[in-house]
C-alpha positions, 0 to 999 in steps of 0.5 A: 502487472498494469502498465509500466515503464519498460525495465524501470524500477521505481523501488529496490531494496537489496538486504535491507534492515531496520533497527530503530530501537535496538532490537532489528525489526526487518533483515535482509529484505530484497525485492525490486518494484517496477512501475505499475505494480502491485504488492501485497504484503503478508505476515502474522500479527508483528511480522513486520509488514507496517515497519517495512512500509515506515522504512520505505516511506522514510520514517525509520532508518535504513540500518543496513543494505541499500533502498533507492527510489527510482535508482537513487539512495532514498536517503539522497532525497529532500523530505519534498522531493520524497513526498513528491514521489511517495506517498504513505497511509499508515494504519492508524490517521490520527488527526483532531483537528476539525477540517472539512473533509475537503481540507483533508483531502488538500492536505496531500497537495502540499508538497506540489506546489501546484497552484489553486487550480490543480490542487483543487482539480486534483482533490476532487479527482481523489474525492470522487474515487473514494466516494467522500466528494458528497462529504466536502464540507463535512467536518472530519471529527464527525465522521465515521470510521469509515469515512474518514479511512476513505477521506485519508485514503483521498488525501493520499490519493490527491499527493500521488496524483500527476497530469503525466505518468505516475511512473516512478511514483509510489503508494504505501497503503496499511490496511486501507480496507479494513474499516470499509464495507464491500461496496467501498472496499471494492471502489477503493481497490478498483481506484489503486489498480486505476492509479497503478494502469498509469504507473504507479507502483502500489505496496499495500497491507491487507490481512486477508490473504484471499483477497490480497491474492486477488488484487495483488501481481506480487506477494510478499511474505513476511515473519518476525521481520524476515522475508520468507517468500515473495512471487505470484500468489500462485506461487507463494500461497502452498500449503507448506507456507500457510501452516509454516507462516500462519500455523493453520492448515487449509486447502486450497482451491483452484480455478479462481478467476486469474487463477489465484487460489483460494484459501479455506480452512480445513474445518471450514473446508470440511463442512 
């Protein structure tokens, strides 16, 4: 865990549940996030980790059980004020409109209100972390899949961004890594562990497991929108889980650094 703020809880979900078309997505969903943390989590393809993340970031509704932000109903915040202390990358940023990379990014500030001057500082502070300040004045649509998930990644990075500690604020990443190279999938994990040393709490989904246990102080694991396991990697990654959970059977190898596991299936294990 990176740095947080004593016995704080930035986000609490206790039995929580969405509905929002009928038929339940998540139940009973428990869990308490401190600043500063980490939070990976996992699931097979619909397990529900996306719909946890629009619950969370308020675009679906809370059907039973409670969720609060820094100890207060989310449903008590204004839609600013949430923006404010939330902010939230879904796994697909459609937008058609042709601005400039450095727009995009300054998109984020909106609900600050901060002035000109922060708002641009704070920008390119997410620009230069998402390697896209060299992008600037690059028109969006004609940008690679790669560089517009960096470019929205700065646009998400330039809401949470404060003078003061990020305590008590929250990221939501859906699959932020997955249209980038290694060398800029490690750049923007180096950044939401440098936004999490200053208090932030992170929840991110990535689908590879062995690199979410890497990067994360929690893993959560969901399936058919039920919470199954949540600790340490070490501690939920078994065996028993992953052929429970994912249906495959793999070995797993310990002696990492941080000892977390590492995950090889058996016909790759055996080669």
């Amino acid at each position: 865990m990176s740095a947080g703020a004593g016995d704080a809880i930035a986000l609490r979900l206790d039995t929580a549940s969405a509905a929002p078309w009928g038929r339940p997505l998540l139940q009973t969903i428990s869990m308490a996030l401190s600043p500063g943390t980490v939070l990976a989590l996992a699931g097979p393809n619909g397990a529900g980790k996306s719909s946890l993340l629009q619950l969370i970031a308020g675009d679906i509704p809370l059907a039973g059980g409670r969720l609060e932000l820094n100890g207060k109903p989310l449903r008590a915040w204004s839609h600013t004020e949430r923006a404010q202390q939330i902010a939230y990358l879904p796994q697909m940023s459609l937008l058609n409109f042709p601005y400039t990379v450095r727009e995009v990014a300054l998109l984020g500030r909106i609900p600050h209100n901060s002035g000109a001057a922060r708002d641009t500082r704070f920008a390119e502070q997410a620009m230069r972390a998402t390697d896209t300040l060299t992008l600037g004045e690059r028109l969006y649509t004609r940008l690679s899949g790669g560089e517009k998930q960096r470019t929205q990644l700065a646009r998400v990075f330039a809401q949470i961004e404060d003078e003061r500690s990020l305590a008590g604020k929250v990221l939501l990443l859906d699959e932020p890594t997955s249209a980038l190279d290694l060398a800029h999938q490690e750049q923007i994990l180096s950044a939401v562990h440098a936004l999490a040393d200053r208090g932030c709490a992170v929840i991110l989904v990535i689908h590879d497991l062995n690199l979410a246990a890497r990067v994360a102080d929690q893993l959560l694991v969901l399936d058919a929108g039920r919470q199954i396991a949540l600790g340490t990697p070490s501690d939920v990654l078994t065996v028993e889980l992953l052929r429970a959970v994912f249906h495959v059977d793999v070995t797993l190898f310990h002696g990492a650094p941080g000892g977390v596991p590492v995950i090889m299936p058996n016909d790759r294990a055996r080669a």
